[in-house]
mmCIF file of the N, C-alpha and C atoms, coordinates in Angstrom:
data_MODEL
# 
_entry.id   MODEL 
# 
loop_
_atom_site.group_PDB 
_atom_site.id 
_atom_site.type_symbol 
_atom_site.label_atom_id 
_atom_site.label_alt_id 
_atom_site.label_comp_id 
_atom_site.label_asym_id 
_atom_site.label_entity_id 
_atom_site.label_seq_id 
_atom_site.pdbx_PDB_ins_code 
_atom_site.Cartn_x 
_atom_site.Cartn_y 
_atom_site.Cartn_z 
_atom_site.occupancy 
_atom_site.B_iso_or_equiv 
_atom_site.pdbx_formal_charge 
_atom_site.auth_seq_id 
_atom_site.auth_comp_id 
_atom_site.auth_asym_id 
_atom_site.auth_atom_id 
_atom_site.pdbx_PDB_model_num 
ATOM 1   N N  . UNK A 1 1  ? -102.281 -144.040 -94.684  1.00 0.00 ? 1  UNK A N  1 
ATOM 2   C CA . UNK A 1 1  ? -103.278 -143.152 -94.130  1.00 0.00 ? 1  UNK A CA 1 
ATOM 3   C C  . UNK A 1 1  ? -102.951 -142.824 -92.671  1.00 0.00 ? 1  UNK A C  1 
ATOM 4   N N  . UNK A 1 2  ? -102.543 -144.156 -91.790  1.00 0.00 ? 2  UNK A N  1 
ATOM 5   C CA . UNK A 1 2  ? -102.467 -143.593 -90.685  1.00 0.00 ? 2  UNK A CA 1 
ATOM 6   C C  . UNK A 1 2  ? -100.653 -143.033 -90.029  1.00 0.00 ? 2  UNK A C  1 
ATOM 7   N N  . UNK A 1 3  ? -99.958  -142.943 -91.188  1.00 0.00 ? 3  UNK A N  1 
ATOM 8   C CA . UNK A 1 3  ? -98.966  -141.696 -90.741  1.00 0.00 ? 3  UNK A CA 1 
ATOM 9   C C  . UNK A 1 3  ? -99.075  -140.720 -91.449  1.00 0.00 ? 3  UNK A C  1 
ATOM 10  N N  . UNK A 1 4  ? -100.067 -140.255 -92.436  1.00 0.00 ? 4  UNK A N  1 
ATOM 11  C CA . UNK A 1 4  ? -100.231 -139.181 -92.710  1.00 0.00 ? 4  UNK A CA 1 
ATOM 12  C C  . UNK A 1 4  ? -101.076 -138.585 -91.195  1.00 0.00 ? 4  UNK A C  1 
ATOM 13  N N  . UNK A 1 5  ? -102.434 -139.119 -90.767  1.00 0.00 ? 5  UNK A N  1 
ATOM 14  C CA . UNK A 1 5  ? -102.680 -138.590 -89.873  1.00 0.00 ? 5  UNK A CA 1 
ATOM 15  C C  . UNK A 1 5  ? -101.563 -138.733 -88.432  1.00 0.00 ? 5  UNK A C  1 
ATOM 16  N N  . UNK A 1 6  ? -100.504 -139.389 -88.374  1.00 0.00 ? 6  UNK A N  1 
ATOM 17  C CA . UNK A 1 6  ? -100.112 -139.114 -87.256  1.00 0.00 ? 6  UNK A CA 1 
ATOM 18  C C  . UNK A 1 6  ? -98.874  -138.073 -87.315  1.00 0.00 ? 6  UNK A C  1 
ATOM 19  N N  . UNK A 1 7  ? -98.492  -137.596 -88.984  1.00 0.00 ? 7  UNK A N  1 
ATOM 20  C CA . UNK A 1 7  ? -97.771  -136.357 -88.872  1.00 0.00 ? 7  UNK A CA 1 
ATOM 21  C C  . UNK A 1 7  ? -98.885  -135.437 -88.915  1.00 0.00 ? 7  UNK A C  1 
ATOM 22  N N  . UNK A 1 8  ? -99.965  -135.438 -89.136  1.00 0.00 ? 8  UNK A N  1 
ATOM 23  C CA . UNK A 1 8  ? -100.885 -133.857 -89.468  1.00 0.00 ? 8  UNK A CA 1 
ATOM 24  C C  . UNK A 1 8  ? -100.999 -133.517 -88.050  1.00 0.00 ? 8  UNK A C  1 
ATOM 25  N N  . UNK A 1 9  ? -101.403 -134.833 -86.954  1.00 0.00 ? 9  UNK A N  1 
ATOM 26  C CA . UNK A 1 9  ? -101.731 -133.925 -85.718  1.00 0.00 ? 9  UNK A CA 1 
ATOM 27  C C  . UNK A 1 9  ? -100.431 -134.164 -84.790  1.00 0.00 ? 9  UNK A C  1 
ATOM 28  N N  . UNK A 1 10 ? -99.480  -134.262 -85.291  1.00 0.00 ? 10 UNK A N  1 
ATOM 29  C CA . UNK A 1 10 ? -98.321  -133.879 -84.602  1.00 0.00 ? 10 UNK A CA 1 
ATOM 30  C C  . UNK A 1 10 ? -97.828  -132.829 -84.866  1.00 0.00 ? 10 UNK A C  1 
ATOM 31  N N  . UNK A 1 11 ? -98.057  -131.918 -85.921  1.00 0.00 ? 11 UNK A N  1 
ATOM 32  C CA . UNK A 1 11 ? -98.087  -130.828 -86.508  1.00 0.00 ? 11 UNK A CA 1 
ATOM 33  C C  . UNK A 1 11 ? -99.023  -129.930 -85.450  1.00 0.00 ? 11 UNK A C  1 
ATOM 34  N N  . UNK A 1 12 ? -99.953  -130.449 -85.686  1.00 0.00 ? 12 UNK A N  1 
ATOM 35  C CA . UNK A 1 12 ? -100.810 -129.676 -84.296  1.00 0.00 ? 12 UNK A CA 1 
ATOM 36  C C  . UNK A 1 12 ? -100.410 -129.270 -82.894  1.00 0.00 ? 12 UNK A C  1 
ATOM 37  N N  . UNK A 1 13 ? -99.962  -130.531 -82.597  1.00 0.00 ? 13 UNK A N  1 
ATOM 38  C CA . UNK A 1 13 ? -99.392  -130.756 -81.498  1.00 0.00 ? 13 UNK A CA 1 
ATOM 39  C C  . UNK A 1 13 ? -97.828  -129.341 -80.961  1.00 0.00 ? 13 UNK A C  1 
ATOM 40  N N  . UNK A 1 14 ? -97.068  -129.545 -82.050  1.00 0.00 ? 14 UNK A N  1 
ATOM 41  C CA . UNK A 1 14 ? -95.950  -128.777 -82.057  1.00 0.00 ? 14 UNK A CA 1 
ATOM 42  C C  . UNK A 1 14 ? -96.524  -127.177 -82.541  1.00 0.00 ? 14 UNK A C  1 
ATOM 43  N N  . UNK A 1 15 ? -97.644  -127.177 -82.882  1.00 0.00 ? 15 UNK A N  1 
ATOM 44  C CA . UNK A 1 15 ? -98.132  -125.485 -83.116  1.00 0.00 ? 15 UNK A CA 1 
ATOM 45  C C  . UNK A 1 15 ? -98.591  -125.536 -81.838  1.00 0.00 ? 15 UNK A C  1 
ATOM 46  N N  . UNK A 1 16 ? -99.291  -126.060 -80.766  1.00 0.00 ? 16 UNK A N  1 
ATOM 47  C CA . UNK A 1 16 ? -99.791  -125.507 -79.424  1.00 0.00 ? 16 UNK A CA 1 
ATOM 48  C C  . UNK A 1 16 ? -98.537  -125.898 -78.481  1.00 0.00 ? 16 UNK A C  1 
ATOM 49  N N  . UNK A 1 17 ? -97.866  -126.406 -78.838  1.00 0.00 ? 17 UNK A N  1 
ATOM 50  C CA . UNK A 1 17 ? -96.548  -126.493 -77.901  1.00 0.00 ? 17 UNK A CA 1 
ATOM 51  C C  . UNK A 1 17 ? -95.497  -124.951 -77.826  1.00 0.00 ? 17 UNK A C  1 
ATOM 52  N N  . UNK A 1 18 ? -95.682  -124.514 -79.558  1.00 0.00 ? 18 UNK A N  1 
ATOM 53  C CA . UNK A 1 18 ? -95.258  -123.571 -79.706  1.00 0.00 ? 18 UNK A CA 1 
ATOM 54  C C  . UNK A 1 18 ? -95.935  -122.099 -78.798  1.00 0.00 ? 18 UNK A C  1 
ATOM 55  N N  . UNK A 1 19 ? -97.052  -122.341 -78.811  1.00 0.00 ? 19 UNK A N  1 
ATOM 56  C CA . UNK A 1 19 ? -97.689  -121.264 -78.466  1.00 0.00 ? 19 UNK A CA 1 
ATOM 57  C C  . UNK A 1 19 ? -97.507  -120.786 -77.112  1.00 0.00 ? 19 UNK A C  1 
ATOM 58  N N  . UNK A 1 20 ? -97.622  -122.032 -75.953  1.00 0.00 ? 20 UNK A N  1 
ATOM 59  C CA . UNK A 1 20 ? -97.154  -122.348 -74.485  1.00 0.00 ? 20 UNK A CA 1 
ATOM 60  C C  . UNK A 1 20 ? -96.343  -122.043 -74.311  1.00 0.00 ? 20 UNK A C  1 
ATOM 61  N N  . UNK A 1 21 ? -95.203  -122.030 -75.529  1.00 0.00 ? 21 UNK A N  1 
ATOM 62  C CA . UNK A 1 21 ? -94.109  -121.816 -74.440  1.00 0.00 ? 21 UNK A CA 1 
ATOM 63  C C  . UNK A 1 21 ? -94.120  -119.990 -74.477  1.00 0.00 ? 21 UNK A C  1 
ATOM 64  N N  . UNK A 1 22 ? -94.800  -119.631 -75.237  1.00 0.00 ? 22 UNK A N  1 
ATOM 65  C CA . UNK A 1 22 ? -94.474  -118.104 -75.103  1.00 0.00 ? 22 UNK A CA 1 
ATOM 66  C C  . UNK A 1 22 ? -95.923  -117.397 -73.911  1.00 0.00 ? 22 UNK A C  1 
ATOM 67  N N  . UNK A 1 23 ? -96.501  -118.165 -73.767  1.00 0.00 ? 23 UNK A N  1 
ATOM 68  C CA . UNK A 1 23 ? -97.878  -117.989 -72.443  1.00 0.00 ? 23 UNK A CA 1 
ATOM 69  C C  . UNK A 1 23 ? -97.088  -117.388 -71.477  1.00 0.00 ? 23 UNK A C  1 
ATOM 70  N N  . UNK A 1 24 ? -96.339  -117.682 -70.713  1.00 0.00 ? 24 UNK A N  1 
ATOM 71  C CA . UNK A 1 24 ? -95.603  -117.212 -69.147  1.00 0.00 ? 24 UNK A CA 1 
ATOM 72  C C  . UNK A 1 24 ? -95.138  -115.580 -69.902  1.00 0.00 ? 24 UNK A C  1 
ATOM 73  N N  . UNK A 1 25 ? -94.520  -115.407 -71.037  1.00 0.00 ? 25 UNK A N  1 
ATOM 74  C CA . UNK A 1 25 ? -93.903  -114.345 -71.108  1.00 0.00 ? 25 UNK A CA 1 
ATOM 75  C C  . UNK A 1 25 ? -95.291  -113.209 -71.238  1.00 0.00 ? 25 UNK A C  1 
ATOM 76  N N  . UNK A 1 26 ? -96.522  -113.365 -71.669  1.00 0.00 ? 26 UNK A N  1 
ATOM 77  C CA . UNK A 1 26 ? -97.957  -112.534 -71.660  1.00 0.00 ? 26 UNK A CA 1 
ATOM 78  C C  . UNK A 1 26 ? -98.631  -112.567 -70.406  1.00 0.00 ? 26 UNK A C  1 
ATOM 79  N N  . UNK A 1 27 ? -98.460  -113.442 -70.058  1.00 0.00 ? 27 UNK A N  1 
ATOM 80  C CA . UNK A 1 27 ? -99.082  -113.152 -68.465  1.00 0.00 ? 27 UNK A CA 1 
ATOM 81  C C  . UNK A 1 27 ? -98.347  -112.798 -66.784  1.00 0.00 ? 27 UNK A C  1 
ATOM 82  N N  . UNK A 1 28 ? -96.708  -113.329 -67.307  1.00 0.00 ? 28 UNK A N  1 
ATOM 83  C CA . UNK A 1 28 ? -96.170  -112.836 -65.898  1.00 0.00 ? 28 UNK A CA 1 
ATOM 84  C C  . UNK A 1 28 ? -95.971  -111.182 -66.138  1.00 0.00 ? 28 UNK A C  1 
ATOM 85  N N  . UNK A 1 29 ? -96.093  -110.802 -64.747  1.00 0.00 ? 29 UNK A N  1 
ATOM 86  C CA . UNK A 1 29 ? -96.208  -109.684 -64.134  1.00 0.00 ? 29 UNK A CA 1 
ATOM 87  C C  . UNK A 1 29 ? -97.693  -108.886 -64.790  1.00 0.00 ? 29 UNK A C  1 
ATOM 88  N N  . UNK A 1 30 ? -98.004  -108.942 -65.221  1.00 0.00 ? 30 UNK A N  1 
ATOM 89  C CA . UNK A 1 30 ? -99.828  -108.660 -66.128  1.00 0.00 ? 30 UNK A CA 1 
ATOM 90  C C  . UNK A 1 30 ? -100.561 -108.232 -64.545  1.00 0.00 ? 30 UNK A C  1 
ATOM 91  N N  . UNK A 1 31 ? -101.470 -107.427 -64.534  1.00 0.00 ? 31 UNK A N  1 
ATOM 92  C CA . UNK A 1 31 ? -102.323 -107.886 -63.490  1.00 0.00 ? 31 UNK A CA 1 
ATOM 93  C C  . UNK A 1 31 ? -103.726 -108.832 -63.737  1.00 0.00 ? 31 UNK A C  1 
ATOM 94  N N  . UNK A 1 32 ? -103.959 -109.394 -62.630  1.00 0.00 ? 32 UNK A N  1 
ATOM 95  C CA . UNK A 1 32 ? -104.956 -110.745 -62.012  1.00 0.00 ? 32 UNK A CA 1 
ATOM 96  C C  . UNK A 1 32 ? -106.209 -109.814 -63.615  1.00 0.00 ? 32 UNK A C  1 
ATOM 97  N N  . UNK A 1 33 ? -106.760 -108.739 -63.549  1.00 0.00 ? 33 UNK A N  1 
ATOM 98  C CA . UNK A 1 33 ? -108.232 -108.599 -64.131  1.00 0.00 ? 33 UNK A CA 1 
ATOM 99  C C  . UNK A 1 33 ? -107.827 -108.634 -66.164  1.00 0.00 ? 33 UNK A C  1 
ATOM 100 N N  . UNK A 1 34 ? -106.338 -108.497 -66.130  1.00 0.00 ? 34 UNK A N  1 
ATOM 101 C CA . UNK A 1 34 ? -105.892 -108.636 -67.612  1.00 0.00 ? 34 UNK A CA 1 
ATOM 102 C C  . UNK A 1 34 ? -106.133 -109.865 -67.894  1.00 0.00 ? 34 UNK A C  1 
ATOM 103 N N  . UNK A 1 35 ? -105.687 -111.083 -67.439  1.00 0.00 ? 35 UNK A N  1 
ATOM 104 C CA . UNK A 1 35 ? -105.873 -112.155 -67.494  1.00 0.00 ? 35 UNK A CA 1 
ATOM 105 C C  . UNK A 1 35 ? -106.912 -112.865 -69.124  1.00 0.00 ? 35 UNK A C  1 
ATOM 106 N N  . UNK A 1 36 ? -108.419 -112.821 -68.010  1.00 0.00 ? 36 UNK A N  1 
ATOM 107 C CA . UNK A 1 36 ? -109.241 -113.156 -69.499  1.00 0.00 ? 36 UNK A CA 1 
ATOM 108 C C  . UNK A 1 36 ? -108.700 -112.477 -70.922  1.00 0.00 ? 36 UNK A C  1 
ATOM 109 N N  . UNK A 1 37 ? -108.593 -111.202 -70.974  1.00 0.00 ? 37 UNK A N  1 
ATOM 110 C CA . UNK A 1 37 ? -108.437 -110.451 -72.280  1.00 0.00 ? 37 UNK A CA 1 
ATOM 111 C C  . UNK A 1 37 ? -106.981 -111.603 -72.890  1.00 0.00 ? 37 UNK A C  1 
ATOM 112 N N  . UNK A 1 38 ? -106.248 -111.384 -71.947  1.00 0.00 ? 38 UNK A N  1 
ATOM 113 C CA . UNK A 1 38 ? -104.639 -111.736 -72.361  1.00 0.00 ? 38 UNK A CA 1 
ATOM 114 C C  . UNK A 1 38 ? -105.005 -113.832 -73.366  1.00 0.00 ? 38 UNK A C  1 
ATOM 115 N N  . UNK A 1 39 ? -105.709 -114.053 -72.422  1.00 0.00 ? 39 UNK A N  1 
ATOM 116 C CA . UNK A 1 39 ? -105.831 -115.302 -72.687  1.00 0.00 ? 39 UNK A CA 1 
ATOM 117 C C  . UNK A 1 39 ? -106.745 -115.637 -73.798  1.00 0.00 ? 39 UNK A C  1 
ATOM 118 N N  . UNK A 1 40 ? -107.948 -114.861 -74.221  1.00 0.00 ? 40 UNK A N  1 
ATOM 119 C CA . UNK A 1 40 ? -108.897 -114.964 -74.802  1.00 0.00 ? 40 UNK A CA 1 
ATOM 120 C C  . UNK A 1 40 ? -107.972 -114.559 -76.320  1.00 0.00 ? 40 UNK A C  1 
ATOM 121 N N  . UNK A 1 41 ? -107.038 -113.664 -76.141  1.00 0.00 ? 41 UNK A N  1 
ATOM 122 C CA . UNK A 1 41 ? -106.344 -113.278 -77.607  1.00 0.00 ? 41 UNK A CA 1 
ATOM 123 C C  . UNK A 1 41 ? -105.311 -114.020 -77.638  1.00 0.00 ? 41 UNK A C  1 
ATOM 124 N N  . UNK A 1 42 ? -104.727 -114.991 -76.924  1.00 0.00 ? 42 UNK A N  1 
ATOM 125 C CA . UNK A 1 42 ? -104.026 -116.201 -77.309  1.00 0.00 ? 42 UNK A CA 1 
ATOM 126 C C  . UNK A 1 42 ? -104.537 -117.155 -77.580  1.00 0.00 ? 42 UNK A C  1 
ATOM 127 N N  . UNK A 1 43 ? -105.717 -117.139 -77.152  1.00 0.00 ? 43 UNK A N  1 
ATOM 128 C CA . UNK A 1 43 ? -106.564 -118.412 -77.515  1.00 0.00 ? 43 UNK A CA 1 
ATOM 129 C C  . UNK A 1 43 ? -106.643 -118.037 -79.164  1.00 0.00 ? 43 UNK A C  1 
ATOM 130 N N  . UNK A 1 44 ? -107.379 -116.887 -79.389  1.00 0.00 ? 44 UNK A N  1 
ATOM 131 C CA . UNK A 1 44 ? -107.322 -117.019 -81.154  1.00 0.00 ? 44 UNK A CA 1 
ATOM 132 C C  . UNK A 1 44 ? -106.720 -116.943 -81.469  1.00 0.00 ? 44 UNK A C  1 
ATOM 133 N N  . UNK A 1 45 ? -105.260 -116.904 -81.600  1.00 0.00 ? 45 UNK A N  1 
ATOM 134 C CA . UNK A 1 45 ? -104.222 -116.708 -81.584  1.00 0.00 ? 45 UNK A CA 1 
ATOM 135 C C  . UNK A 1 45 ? -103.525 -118.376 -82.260  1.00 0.00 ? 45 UNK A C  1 
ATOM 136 N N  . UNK A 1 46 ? -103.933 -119.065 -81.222  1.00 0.00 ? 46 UNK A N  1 
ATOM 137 C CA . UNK A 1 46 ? -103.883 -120.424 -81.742  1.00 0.00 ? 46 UNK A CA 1 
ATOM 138 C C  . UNK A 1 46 ? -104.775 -120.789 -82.676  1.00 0.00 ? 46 UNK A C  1 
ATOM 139 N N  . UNK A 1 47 ? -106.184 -120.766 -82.130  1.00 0.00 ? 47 UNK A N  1 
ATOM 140 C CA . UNK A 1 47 ? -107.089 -121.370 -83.242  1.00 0.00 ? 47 UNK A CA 1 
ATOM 141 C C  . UNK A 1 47 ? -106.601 -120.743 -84.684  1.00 0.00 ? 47 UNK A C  1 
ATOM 142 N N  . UNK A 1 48 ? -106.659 -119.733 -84.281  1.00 0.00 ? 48 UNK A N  1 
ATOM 143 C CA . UNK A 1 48 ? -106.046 -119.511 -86.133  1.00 0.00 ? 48 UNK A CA 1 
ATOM 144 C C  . UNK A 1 48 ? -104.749 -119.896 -86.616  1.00 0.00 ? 48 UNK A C  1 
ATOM 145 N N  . UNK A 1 49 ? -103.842 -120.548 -86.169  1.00 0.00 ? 49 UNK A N  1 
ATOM 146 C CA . UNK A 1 49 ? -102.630 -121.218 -86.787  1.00 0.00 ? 49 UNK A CA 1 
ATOM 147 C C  . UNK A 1 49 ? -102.808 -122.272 -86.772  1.00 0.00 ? 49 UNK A C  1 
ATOM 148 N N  . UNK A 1 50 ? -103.714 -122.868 -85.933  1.00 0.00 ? 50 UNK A N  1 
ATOM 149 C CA . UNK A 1 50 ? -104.596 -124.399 -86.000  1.00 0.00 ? 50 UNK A CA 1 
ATOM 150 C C  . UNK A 1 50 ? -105.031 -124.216 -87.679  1.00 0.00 ? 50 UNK A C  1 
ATOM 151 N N  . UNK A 1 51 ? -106.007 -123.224 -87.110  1.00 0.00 ? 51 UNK A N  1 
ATOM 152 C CA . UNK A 1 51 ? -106.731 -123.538 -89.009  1.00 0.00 ? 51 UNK A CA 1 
ATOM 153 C C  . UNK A 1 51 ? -105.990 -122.986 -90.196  1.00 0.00 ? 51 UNK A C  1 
ATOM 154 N N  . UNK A 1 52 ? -104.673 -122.235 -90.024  1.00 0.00 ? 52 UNK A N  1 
ATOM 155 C CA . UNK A 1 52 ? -104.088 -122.177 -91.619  1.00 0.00 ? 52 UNK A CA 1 
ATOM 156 C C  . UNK A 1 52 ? -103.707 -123.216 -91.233  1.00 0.00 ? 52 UNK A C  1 
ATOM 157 N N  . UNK A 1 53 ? -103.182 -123.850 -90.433  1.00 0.00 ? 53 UNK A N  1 
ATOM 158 C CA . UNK A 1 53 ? -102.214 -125.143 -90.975  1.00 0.00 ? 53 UNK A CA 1 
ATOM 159 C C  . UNK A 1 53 ? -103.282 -126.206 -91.720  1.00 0.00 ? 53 UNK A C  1 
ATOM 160 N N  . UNK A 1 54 ? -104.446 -126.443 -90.801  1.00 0.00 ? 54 UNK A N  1 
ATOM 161 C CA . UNK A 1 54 ? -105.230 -127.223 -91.443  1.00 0.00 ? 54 UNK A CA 1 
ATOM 162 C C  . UNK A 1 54 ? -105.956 -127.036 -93.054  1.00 0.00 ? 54 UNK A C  1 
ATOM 163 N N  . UNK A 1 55 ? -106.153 -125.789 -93.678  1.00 0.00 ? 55 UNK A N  1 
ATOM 164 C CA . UNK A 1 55 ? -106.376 -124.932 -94.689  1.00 0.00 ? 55 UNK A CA 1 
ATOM 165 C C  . UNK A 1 55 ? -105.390 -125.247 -95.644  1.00 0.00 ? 55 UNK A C  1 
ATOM 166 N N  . UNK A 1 56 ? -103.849 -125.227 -95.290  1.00 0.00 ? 56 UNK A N  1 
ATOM 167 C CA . UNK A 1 56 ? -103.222 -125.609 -96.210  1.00 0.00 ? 56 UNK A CA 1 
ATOM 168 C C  . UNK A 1 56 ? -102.824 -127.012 -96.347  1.00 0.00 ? 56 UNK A C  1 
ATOM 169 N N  . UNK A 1 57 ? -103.258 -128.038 -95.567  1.00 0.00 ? 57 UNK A N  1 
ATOM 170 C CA . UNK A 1 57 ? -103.187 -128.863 -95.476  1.00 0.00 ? 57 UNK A CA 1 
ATOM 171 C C  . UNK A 1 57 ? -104.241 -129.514 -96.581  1.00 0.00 ? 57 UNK A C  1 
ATOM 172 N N  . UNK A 1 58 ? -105.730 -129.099 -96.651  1.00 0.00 ? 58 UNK A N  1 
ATOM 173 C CA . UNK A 1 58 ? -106.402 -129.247 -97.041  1.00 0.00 ? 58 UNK A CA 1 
ATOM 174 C C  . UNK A 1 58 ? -106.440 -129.968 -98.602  1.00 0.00 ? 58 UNK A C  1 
ATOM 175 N N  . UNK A 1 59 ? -105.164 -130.208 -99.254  1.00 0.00 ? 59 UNK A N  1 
ATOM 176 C CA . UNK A 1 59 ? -105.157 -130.678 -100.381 1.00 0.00 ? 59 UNK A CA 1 
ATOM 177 C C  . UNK A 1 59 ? -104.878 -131.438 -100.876 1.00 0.00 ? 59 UNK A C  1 
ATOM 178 N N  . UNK A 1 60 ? -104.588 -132.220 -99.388  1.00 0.00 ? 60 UNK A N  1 
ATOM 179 C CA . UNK A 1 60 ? -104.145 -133.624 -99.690  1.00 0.00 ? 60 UNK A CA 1 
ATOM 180 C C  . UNK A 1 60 ? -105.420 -134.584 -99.944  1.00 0.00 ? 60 UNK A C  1 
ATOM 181 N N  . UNK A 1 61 ? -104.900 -135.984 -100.322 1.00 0.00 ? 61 UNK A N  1 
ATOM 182 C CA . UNK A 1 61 ? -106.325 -136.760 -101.509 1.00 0.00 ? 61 UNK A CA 1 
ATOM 183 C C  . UNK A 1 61 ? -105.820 -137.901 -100.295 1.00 0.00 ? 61 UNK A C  1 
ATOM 184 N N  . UNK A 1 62 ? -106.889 -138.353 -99.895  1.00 0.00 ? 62 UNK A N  1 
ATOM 185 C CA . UNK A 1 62 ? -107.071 -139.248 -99.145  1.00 0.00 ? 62 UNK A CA 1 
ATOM 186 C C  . UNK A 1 62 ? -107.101 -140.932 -100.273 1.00 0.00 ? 62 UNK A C  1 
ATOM 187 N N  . UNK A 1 63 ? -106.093 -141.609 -99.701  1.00 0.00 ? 63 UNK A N  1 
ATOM 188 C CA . UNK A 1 63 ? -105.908 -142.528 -100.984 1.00 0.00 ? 63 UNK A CA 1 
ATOM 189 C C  . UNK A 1 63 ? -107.222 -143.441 -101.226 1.00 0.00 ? 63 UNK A C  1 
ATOM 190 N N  . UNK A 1 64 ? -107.240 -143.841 -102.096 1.00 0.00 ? 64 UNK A N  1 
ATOM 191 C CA . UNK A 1 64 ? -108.100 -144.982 -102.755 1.00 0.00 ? 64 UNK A CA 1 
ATOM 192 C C  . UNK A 1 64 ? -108.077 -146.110 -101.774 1.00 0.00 ? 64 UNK A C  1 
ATOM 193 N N  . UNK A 1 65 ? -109.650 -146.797 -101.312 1.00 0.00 ? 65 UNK A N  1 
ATOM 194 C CA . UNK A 1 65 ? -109.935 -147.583 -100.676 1.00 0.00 ? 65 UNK A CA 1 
ATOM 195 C C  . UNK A 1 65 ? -109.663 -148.991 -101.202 1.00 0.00 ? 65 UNK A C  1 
ATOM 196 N N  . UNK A 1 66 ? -108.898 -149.738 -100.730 1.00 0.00 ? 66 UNK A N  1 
ATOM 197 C CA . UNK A 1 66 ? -108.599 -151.183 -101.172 1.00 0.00 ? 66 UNK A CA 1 
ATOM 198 C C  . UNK A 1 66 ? -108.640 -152.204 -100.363 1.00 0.00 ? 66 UNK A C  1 
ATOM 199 N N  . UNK A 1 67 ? -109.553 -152.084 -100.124 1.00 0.00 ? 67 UNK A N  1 
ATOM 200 C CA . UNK A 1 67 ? -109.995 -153.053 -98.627  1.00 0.00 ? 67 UNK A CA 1 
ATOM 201 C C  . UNK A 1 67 ? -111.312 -153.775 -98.962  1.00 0.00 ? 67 UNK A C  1 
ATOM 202 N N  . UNK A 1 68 ? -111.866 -154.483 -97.796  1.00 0.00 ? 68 UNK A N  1 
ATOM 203 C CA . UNK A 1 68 ? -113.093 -155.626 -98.730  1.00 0.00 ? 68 UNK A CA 1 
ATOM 204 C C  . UNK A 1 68 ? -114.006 -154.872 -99.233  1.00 0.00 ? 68 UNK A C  1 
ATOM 205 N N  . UNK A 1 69 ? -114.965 -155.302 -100.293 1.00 0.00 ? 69 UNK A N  1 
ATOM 206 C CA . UNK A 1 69 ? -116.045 -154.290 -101.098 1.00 0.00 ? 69 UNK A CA 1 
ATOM 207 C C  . UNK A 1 69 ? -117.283 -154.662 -100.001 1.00 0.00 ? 69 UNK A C  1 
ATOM 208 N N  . UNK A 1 70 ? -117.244 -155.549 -99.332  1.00 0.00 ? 70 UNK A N  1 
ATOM 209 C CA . UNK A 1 70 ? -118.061 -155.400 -98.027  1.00 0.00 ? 70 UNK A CA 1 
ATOM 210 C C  . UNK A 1 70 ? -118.800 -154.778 -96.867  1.00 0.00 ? 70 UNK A C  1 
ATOM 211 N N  . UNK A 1 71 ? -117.801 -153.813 -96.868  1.00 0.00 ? 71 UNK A N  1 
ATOM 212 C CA . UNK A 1 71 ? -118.157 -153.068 -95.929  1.00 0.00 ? 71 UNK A CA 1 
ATOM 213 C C  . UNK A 1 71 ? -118.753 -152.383 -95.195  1.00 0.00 ? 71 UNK A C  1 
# 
């Protein structure tokens, strides 16, 4: 369980890494009042490759609990 979650959000990780590195090329030379717009459509920009990845991710089965019946 816990390297499935530590490849899913490393997956994450490398989709907003991806995204950064292309940030400097949308905003240099831009002027100062473009800014919000420029940023606000990279922002969804990400969130939505956040959520297909997570969407297709979505089908994995979280394994069977085998741990004390205690709990």
């Amino acid at each position: 369980m816990l390297e499935h979650i530590r490849v899913h959000e490393g997956e994450h990780i490398r989709i907003f890494e991806e995204f950064v590195s292309v940030l400097p090329a949308r905003v240099v030379g831009q002027p100062c009042g473009a800014w919000d717009a420029i940023i606000g459509q990279w922002t969804a920009e990400v969130m939505a490759a956040q959520t297909s990845f997570d969407a297709a991710e979505s089908h994995w089965a979280y394994p069977t609990y085998a741990g004390p019946l205690d709990w």
